[in-house]
BAKE-636370 format. One record per residue (C-alpha): residue number from 1; x, y, z; chain. Coordinates in steps of 0.1 Angstrom, whole numbers, plus 5000, padded with zeros to 4 digits. Each point is the difference from the previous one (the first is absolute). Layout:
# residues N
PT   i    X    Y    Z ch
PT NUM    X    Y    Z  A
...
# end
This chain:
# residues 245
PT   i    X    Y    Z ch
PT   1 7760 9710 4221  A
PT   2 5001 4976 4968  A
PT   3 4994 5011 4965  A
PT   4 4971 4979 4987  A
PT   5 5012 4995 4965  A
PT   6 5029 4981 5014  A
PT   7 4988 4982 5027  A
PT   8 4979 4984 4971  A
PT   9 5025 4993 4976  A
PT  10 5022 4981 5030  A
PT  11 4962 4981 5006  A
PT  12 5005 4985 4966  A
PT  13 5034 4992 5000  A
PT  14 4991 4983 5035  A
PT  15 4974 4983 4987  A
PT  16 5019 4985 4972  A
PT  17 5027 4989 5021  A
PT  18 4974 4985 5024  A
PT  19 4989 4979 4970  A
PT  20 5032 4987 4993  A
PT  21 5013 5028 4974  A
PT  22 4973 4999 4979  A
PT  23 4962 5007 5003  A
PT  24 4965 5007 4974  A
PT  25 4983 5031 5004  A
PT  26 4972 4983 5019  A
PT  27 5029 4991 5024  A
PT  28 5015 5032 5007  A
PT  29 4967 5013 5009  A
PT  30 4988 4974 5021  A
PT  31 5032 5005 5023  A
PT  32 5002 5040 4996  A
PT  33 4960 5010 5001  A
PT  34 5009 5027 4972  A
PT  35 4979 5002 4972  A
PT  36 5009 4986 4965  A
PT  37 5005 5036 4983  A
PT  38 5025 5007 5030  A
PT  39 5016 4972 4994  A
PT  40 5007 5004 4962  A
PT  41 5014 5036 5008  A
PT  42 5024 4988 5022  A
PT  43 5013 4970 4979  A
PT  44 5004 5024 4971  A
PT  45 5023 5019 5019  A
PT  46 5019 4972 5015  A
PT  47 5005 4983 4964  A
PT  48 5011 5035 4986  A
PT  49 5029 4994 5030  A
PT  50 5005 4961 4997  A
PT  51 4990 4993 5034  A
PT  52 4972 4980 4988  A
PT  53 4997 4983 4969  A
PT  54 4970 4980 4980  A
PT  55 5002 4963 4996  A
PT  56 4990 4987 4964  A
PT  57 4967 4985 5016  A
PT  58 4991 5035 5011  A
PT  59 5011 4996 5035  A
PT  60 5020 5028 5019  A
PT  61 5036 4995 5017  A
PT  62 5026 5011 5020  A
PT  63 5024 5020 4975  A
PT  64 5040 5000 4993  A
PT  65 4999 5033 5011  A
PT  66 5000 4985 5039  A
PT  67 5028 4981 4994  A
PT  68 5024 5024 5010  A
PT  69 4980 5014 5025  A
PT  70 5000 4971 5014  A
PT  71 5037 4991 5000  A
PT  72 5002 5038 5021  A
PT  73 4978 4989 5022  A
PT  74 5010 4966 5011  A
PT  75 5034 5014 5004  A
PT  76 4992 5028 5026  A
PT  77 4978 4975 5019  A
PT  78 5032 4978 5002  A
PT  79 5016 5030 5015  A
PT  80 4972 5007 5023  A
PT  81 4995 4963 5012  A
PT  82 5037 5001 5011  A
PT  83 4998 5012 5033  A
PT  84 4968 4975 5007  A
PT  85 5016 4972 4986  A
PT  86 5032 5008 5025  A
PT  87 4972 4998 5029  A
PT  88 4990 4966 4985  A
PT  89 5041 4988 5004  A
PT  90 4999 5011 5032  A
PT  91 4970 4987 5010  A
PT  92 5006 4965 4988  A
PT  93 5040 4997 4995  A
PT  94 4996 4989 4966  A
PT  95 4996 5019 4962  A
PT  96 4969 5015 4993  A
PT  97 4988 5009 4966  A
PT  98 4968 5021 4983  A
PT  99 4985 4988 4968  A
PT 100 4969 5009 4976  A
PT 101 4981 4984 4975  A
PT 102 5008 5006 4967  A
PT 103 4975 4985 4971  A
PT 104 4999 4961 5015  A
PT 105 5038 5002 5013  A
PT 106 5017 5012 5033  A
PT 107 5025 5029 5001  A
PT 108 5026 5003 5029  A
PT 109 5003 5037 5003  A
PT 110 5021 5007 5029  A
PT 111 5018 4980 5023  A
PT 112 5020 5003 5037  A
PT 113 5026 4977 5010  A
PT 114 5002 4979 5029  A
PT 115 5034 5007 5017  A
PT 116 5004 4960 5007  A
PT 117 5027 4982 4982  A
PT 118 4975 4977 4984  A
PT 119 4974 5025 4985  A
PT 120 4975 4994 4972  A
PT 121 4999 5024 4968  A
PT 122 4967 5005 4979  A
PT 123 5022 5020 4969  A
PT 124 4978 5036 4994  A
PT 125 4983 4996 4970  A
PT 126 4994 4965 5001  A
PT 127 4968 4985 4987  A
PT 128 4984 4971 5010  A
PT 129 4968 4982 4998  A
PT 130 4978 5007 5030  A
PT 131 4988 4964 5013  A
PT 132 5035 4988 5013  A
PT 133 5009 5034 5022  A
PT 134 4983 5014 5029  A
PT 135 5000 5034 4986  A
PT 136 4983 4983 4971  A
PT 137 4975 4986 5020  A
PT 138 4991 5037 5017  A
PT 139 4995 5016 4972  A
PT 140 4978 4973 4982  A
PT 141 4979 4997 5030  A
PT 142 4988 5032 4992  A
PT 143 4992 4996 4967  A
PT 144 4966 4992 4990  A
PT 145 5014 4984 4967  A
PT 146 5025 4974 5018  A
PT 147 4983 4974 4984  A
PT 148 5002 5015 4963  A
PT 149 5041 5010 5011  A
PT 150 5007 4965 5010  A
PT 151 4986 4984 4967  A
PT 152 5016 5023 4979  A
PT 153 5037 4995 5021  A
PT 154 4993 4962 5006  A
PT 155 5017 4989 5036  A
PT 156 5033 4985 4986  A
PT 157 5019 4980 5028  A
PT 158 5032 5020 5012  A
PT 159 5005 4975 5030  A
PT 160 4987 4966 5018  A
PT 161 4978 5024 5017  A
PT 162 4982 5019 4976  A
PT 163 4965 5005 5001  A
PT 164 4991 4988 4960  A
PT 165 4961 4997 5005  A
PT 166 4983 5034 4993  A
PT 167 4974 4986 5026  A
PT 168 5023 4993 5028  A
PT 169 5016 5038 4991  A
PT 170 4965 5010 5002  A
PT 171 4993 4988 5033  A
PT 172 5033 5011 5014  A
PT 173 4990 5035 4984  A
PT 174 4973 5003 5025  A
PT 175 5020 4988 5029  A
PT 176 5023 5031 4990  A
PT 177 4973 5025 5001  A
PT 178 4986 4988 5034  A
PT 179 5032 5001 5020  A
PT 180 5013 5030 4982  A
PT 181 5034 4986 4988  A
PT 182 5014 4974 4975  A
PT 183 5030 4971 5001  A
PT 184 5022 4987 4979  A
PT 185 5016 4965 5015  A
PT 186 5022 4988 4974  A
PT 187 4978 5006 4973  A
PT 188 5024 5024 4978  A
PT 189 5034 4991 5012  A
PT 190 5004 4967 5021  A
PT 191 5018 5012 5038  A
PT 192 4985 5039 4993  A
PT 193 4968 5007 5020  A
PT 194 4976 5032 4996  A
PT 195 4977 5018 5022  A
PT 196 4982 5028 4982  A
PT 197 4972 5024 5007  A
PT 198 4981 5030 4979  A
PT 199 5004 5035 4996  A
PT 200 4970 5018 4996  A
PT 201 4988 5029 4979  A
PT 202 4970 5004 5021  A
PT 203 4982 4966 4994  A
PT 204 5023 4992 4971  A
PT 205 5033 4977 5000  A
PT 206 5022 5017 4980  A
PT 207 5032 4987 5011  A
PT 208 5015 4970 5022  A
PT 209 5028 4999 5026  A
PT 210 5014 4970 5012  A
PT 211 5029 4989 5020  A
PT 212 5017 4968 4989  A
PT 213 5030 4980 5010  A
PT 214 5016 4965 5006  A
PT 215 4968 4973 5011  A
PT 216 5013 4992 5034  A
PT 217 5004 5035 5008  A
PT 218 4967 5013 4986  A
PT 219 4979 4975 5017  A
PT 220 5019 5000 5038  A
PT 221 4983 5035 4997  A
PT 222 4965 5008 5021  A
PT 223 4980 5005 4960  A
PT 224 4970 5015 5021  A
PT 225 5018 5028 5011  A
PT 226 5025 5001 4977  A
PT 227 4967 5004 4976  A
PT 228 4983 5029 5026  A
PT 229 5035 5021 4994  A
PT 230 5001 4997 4966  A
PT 231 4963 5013 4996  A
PT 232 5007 5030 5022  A
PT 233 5031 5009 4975  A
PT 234 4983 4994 4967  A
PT 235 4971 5018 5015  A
PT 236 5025 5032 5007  A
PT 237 5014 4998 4965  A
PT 238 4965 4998 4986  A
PT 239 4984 5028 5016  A
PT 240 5030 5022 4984  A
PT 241 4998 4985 4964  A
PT 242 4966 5004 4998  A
PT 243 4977 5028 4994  A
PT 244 4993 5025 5026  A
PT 245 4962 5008 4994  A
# end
């Protein structure tokens, strides 16, 4: 059983995060249903708490007050991912690494090491821009607002190999979304190759893992089913992040 007043007040705050942080009235509505009355109640109580706040042209957004929240959060998830991102090691032999979107950037939030020698490190807590990494690429492939992301990050060139056309990112956006997982070749860190795939909060990404290690040890590896496992593991670790209703 939910409480009603709640479940609407975590609508809005979904809705607004939906939008990119930061939504009009008109907005909110259109993605909750709830009528405009409803909707003032709750924001007054969720400005009273600073988990919303209003933007000087009138708009409504996410507040300081989920700041730390947040920080809470993204640390127990770490702890959570750990034993999924130990499957991923084992699975492929090399490091293997969850990150979230975070405004326009990538987070690395947890990490598990390859036992090789010669291992990759993604430090926790890095941020990155999206268009260079495959977890980058997973998470904006969800995101209706890629295009609007992109143009406010620009696609700076890390290596020879980055894709610096927001088309071409675009298109390759699309390829991610039809075969369910996302590469990087070179395109952050020249040697280092990424496979990535999504973890789902129902039918939301909320989160990327991705294994990654030296290029001529990445790509000896069968990507298909490399790809397949991957799914089935971020599929596990969704289904106990997310909601149970």
């Amino acid at each position: 059983m939910t409480v009603q007043s709640v479940d609407r007040a975590l609508d809005v705050l979904e809705a607004l995060a939906d939008r990119g942080g930061a939504a009009g009235l008109s907005e909110i509505a259109a993605r909750t249903g709830l009528p405009y009355g409803t909707i003032h109640r709750l924001l007054r109580s969720l400005l009273a708490r600073g988990y919303v706040r209003q933007e000087s042209d009138r708009r409504y957004a996410l507040g300081g007050a989920l700041v730390r929240l947040g920080g809470v959060a993204e640390g127990m998830i770490g702890v959570w991912a750990q034993p999924y991102l130990e499957k991923m090691v084992a699975l492929s032999g090399e490091t293997a690494n969850l990150a979230v979107l975070e405004g326009d950037f990538v987070v690395y939030v947890a990490q598990a090491a390859s036992p090789r020698r010669l291992r990759m490190f993604a430090e926790v807590g890095r941020r990155v821009l999206p268009h260079s990494t495959a977890v980058g690429k997973v998470l904006l492939a969800d995101r209706p607002d890629a295009a609007a992301v992109l143009g406010r990050t620009g696609l700076p060139r890390r290596t020879e190999h980055t894709i610096t056309s927001a088309d071409a990112l675009l298109a390759e956006l699309e390829l991610v979304r039809d075969q369910g997982y996302a590469l990087d070749l070179g395109e952050e860190e020249l040697g280092v190759h990424c496979l990535a795939v999504p973890v789902r909060d129902g039918s939301r990404v909320v989160a990327a893992m991705s294994v990654s290690g030296p290029a001529e040890r990445i790509d000896v590896l069968d990507r298909e089913a490399l790809a397949e496992g991957m799914r089935g593991i971020a599929r596990a670790f969704g289904s106990e992040v997310g909601p149970s209703r």
